[in-house]
N, C-alpha and C positions, 0 to 999 in steps of 0.2 A: 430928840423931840419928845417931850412931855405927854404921857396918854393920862387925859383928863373925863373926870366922867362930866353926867349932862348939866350937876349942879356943878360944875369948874372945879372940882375938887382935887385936887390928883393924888392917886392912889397909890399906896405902894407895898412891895412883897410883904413884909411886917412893920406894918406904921410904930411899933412900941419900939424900933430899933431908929436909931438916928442917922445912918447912914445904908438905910435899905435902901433897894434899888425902888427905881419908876417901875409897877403894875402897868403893863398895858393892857386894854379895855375889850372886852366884846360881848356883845349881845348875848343873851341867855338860848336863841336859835342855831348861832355859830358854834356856842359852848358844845350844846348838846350833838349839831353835826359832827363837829372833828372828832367827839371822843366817841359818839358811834361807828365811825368812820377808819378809825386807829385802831379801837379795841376789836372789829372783825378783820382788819387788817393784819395784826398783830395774832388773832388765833388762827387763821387762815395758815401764815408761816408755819406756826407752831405743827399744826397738823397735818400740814403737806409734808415736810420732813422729818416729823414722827411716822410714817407710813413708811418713807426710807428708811430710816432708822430699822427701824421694825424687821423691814423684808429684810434688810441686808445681815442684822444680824442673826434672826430665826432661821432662813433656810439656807444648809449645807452647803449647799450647789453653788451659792453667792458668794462664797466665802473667797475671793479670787483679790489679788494685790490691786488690780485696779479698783473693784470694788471695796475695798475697804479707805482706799481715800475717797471715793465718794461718801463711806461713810463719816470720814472725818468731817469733810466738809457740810455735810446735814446736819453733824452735833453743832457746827460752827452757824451756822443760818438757823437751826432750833433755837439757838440760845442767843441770839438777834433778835428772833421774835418771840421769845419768853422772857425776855431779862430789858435791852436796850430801847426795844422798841416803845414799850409803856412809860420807862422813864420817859426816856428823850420825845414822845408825847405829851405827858402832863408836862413837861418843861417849855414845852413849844407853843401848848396852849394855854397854860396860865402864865406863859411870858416871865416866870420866876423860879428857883429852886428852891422848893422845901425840904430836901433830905438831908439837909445839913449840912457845912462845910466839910465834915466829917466822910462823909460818903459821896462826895464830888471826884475827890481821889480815885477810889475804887472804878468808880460808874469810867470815868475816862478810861483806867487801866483794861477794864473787861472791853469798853467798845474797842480800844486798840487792839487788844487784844483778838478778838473774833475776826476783824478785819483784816488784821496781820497774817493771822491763821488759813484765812480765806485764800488769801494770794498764794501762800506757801505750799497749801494743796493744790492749788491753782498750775504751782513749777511741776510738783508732782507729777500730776496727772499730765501734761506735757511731758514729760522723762518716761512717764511709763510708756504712754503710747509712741515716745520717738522711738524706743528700743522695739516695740511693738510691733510697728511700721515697717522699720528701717533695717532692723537685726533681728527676724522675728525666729532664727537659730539659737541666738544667744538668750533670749525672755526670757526660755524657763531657769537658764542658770544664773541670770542676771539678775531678775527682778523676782525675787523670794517672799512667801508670806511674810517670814522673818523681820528682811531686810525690810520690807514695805510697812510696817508696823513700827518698828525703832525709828527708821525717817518719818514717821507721822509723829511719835511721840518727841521728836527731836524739833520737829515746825513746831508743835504746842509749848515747848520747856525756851525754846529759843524767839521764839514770841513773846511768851511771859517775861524773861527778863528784860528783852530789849522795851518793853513799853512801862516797866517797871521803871526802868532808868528812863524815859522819858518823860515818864511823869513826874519821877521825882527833880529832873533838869528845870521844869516846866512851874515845879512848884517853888523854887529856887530863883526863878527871872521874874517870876508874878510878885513875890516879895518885894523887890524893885521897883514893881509899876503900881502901886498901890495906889496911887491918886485917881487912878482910872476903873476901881473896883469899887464895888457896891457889891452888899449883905442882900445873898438872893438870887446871884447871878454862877454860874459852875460853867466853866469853859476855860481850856485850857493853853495859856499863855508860855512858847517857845522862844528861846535865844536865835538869834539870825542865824548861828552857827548850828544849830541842831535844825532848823528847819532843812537845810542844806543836808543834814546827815540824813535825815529822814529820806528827805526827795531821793535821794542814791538808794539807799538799801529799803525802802519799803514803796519803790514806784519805778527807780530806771532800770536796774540790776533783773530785778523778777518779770519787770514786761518786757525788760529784750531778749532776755533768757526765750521765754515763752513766746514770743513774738518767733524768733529765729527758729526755734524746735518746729514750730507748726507749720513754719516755711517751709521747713526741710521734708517735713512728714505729706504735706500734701504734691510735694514737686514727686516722691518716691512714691507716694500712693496713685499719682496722676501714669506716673511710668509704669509699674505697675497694672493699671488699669488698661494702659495700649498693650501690654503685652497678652493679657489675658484678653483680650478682642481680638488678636491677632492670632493665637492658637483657634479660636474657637471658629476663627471663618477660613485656619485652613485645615478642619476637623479633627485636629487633635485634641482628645478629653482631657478635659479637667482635671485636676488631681486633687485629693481632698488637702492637699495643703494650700494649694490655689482658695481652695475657698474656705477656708481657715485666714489666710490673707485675706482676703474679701470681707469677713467679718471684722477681722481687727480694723480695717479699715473706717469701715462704716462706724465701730468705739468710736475711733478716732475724730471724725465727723462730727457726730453726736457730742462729744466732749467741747471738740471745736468752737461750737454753738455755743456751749456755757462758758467756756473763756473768751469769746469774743465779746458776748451778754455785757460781762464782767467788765471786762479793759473798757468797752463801752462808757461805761457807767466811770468806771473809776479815774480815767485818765482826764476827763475834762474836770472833777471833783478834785482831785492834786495840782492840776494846774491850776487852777482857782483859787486853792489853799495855800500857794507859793505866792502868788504876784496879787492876790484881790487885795485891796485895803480899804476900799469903801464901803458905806454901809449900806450900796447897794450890792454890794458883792457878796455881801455876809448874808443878804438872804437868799439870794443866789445860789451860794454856798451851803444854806440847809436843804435849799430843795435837793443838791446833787447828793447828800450826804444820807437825805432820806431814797434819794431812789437807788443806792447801795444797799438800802434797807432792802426796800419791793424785791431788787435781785433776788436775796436769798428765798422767796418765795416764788421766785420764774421756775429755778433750777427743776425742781421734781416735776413741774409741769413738762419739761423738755423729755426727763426721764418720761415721761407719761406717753408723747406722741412717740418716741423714738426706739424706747426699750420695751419690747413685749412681756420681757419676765418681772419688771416692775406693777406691767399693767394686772397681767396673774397674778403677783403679788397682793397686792394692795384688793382685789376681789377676793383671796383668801384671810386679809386681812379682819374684812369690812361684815364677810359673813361668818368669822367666827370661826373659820377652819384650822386656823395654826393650833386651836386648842386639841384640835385630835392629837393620839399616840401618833408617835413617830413622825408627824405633820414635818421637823423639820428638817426630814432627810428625802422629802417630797423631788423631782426632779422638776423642777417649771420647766424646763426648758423642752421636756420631752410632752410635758403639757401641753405647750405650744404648738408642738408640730401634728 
């Protein structure tokens, strides 16, 4: 459908090109909402997980396997909302791509990218907290800063390629379909056969994985939890690995929360991406694609009600404290208590 303006004109990405796309229309009130509306949108993200970012890497104490894939996953959602978001904003709402054909490539690779990345931390932090949970004798020999660091750089390096190769599959079947493109427009067009490869390894594989880990973890944390009500009403104490249990638990929980957030979000946005073909689906389709986006900006909020050494954090942050000597071998946690 043709967006014409009020003298019937119709408008398009760059009228000096003969084959630009249709400009679609809006008011100079709409203009000004949504990019009001995106751009605090868009730094809001940025600086809820620059505050992660920050704690996680400055103080000592944080420096623990689990937390460093949450730090992975805040570089992953920072740079959602410092890099894609603004794009895929002005693209949204001036209805056209001006960055070139040139950088339509890239912009796809990095959103796959981040995206990809996300889930992958996603398994992660599922595998940490089953081992957690479930074997919490075997953790420390199990799950290493080490080890926890090469598996994050291995989700980033194995992300990069796979969406490298899909973009360049992608730019390879669009070549093909050129009757249906227009100068203006960036979005990327799949073979039936790779949408399928997609659907397996970047939707069923990682959310059954993580689906079945959190089954297991909350059935053993549930057991768990009767046992520990049951010592303590026939008065035998506690022991500090019970509640060392009991913390891992509560990770576990709080983690929970953010990969459910997520699968949320993302499982009706992949099914929509598989079978939508209409172009009522396709805007459908951006809404779910943008609230992937908002995600990355829920997550520190969770950290926020749930984790107290975030909350210290981020008030050391805010007033300036991390700049004292030695600020980052501070203990928060003993802060806390």
């Amino acid at each position: 459908m043709a967006h014409e303006t009020e003298d019937h004109e119709t408008q398009y990405c760059f009228p000096a090109i003969n084959s630009s796309c249709i400009k679609g229309t809006r008011s100079r009130h709409e203009y000004n909402i949504m990019y009001v509306f995106f751009s605090l949108l868009s730094a809001w993200t940025v600086f809820l997980n620059l505050l992660v970012i920050i704690s996680i890497a400055h103080f000592k104490k944080l420096h623990t396997p689990t937390n460093l894939i949450i730090l992975s996953l805040a570089v992953a959602d920072m740079l959602i909302g410092l890099i894609v978001m603004p794009v895929d904003a002005i693209k949204l709402i001036e209805t056209c791509w001006y960055f070139g054909e040139t950088l339509c490539d890239p912009f796809m690779i990095i959103m796959g990218l981040l995206i990809s990345t996300s889930i992958c931390n996603l398994v992660l932090i599922a595998v940490d907290r089953y081992v957690a949970v479930c074997h919490p004798l075997l953790y420390p020999q199990t799950i290493t800063t080490t080890k926890t660091v090469i598996s994050i750089c291995l989700s980033w390096f194995c992300s990069s390629t796979y969406n490298i190769g899909f973009s360049i599959n992608g730019r390879y079947f669009a070549s093909s379909q050129r009757s249906n493109v227009c100068y203006g427009m960036c979005y990327l067009v799949i073979s039936f056969s790779w949408t399928y490869i997609d659907l397996i390894f970047s939707f069923l594989l990682p959310c059954t994985l993580i689906i079945i880990l959190y089954l297991r973890i909350f059935y053993v944390a549930h057991q768990q939890v009767k046992l520990l009500n049951s010592m303590m009403k026939s008065g035998k104490c506690v022991t500090e690995g019970s509640g060392r249990r009991q913390s891992e638990r509560k990770a576990a929980m709080t983690l929970g929360i953010i990969v459910t957030a997520y699968l949320l979000c993302y499982i009706p946005y992949y099914i929509l991406s598989v079978t939508g073909t209409t172009e009522n689906s396709s805007t459908t389709l951006t809404f779910l694609i943008w609230t992937l986006y908002v995600n990355s900006s829920l997550n520190p909020l969770v950290y926020a009600l749930f984790y107290s050494w975030f909350k210290i954090s981020v008030k050391h942050i805010l007033t300036l404290k991390i700049l004292e000597p030695s600020s980052s071998l501070m203990d928060i946690f003993k802060i806390y208590e």
